[in-house]
C-alpha positions in Angstrom: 175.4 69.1 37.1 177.5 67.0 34.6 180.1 69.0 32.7 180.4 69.4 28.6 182.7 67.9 26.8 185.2 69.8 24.5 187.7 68.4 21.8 190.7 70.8 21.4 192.2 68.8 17.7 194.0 69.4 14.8 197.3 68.3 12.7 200.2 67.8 14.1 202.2 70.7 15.0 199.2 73.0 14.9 199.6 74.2 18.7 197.1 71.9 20.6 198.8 71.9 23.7 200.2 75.5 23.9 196.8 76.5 23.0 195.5 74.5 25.9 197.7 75.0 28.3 196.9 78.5 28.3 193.3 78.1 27.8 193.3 75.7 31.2 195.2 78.8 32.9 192.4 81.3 32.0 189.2 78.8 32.8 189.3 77.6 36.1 185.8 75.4 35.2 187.8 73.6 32.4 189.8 70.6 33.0 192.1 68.7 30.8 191.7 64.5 30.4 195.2 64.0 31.1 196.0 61.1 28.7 198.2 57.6 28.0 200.9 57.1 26.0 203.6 54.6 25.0 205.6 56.9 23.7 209.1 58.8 25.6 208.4 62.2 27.3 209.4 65.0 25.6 212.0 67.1 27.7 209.8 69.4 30.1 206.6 66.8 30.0 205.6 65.6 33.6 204.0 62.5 34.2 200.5 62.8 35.4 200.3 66.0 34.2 201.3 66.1 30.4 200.5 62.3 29.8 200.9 59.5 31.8 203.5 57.6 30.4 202.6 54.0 30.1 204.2 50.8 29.3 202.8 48.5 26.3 201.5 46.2 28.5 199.7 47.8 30.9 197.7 50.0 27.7 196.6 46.7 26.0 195.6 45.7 29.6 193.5 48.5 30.3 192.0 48.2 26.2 191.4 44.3 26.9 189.4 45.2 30.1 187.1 47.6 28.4 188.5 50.3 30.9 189.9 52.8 27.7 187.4 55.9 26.9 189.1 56.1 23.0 192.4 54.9 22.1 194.4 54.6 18.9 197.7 53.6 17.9 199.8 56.0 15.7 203.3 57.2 15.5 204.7 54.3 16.7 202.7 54.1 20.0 199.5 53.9 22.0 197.3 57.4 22.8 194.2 56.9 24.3 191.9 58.0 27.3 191.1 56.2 30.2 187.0 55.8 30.9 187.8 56.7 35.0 189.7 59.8 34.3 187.0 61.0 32.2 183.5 59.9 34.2 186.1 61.7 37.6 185.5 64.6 35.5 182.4 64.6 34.7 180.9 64.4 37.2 183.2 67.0 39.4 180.5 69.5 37.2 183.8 70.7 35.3 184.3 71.0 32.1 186.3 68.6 30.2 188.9 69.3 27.6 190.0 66.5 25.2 193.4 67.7 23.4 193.9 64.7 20.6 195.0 64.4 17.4 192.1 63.6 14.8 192.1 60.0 15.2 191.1 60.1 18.7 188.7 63.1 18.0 187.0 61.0 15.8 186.6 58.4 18.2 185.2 60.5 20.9 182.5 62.2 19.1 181.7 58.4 17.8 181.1 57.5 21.4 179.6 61.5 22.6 177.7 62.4 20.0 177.2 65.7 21.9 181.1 66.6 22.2 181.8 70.0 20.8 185.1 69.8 18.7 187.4 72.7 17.9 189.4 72.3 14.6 193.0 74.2 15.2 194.6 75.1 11.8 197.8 76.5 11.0 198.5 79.0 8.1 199.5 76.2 5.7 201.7 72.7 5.8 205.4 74.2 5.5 204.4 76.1 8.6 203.0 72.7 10.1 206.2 70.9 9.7 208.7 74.1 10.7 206.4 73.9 14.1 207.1 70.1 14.6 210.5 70.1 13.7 211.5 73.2 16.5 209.3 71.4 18.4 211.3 68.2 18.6 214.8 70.1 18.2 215.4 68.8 15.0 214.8 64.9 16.0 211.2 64.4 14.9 210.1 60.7 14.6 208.2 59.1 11.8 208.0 62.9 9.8 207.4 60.8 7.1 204.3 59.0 8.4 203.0 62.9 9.9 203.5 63.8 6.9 201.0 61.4 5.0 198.4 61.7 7.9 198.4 65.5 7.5 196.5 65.0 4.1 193.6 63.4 6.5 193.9 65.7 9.1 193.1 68.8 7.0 190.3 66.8 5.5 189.0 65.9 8.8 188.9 69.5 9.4 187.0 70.3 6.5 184.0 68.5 8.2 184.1 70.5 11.7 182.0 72.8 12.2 183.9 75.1 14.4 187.8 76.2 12.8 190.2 78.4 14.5 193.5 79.7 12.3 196.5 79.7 15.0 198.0 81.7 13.5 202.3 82.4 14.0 202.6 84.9 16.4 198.8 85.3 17.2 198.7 83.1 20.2 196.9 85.6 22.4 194.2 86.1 19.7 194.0 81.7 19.3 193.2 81.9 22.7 191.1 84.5 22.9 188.9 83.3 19.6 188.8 79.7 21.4 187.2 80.9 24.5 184.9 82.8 22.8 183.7 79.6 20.8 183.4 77.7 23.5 181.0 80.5 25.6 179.2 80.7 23.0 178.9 77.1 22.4 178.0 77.4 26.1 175.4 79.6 25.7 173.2 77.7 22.8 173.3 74.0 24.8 
């Protein structure tokens, strides 16, 4: 039996991975695509297992060979998906978890139709932008340009169907609410 696909998205800062992280912890029959970037790592990120962490190069090789699920360039760098990681998944019968920013949700849902996306929202932008900046310790690159995609990302969210509020503080309940949605997203396939 092939496994479902899942989109974990939201703006910037929201919580994505913190929410998935924990979410892969408590699921044993959902797996994370472990994507490609140009970007550095982030102190604590392990190759292979946050991203893997790609030259240029060897991302507009894979692109040029057809060999890229979704990809998108944004923040200065390449994000994307390769189609092997993805198909491995698959077809293990697991369930695959997709945690992108709205540009590559978008992408996905062009290409599977029947992926289930899960908006994450925080309580407003200033909380947003307090988020990224702890986040990156005060050095956060391009603000500028996340702050003029965040207008598109919260209108992107006012399309999906399924919205979760991660809210400060509330992790537990985020996580809780996610796994919910996505039984009972289950449960009416």
């Amino acid at each position: 039996m092939k496994g479902r696909l899942y989109i974990l998205t939201g703006p910037s800062g929201v919580g994505k991975t913190t929410v998935a992280k924990e979410l892969l912890g408590n699921r044993p029959s959902l797996k994370k695509v472990v994507t490609c970037t140009t970007r550095e790592p982030r102190e604590g990120e392990v190759d292979g297992v946050d991203y893997h962490f790609l030259d240029t190069q060897t991302i507009e090789d894979l692109i040029a060979r057809d060999e890229m699920f979704e990809w998108d360039v944004h923040y200065g760098g390449y994000y994307g998906s390769r189609k092997l990681d993805v198909e491995e998944l698959l077809t293990s019968g697991v369930d695959v978890l997709f945690v992108v920013d709205v540009a590559g949700a978008k992408t996905i849902k062009e290409h599977s139709p029947e992926t289930k996306i899960i908006f994450l929202m925080a309580e407003d932008e200033e909380t947003l932008l307090n988020r990224i900046d702890k986040r990156d310790q005060g050095k956060t690159s391009n603000l500028e340009e996340r702050k003029r995609a965040l207008e598109d990302e919260l209108a992107f969210g006012q399309t999906v169907k399924h919205k979760i509020l991660n809210k400060t503080g509330a992790l537990d309940e985020t996580i809780r609410a996610v796994g919910e949605l996505m039984d009972n997203l289950d449960s009416n396939t």
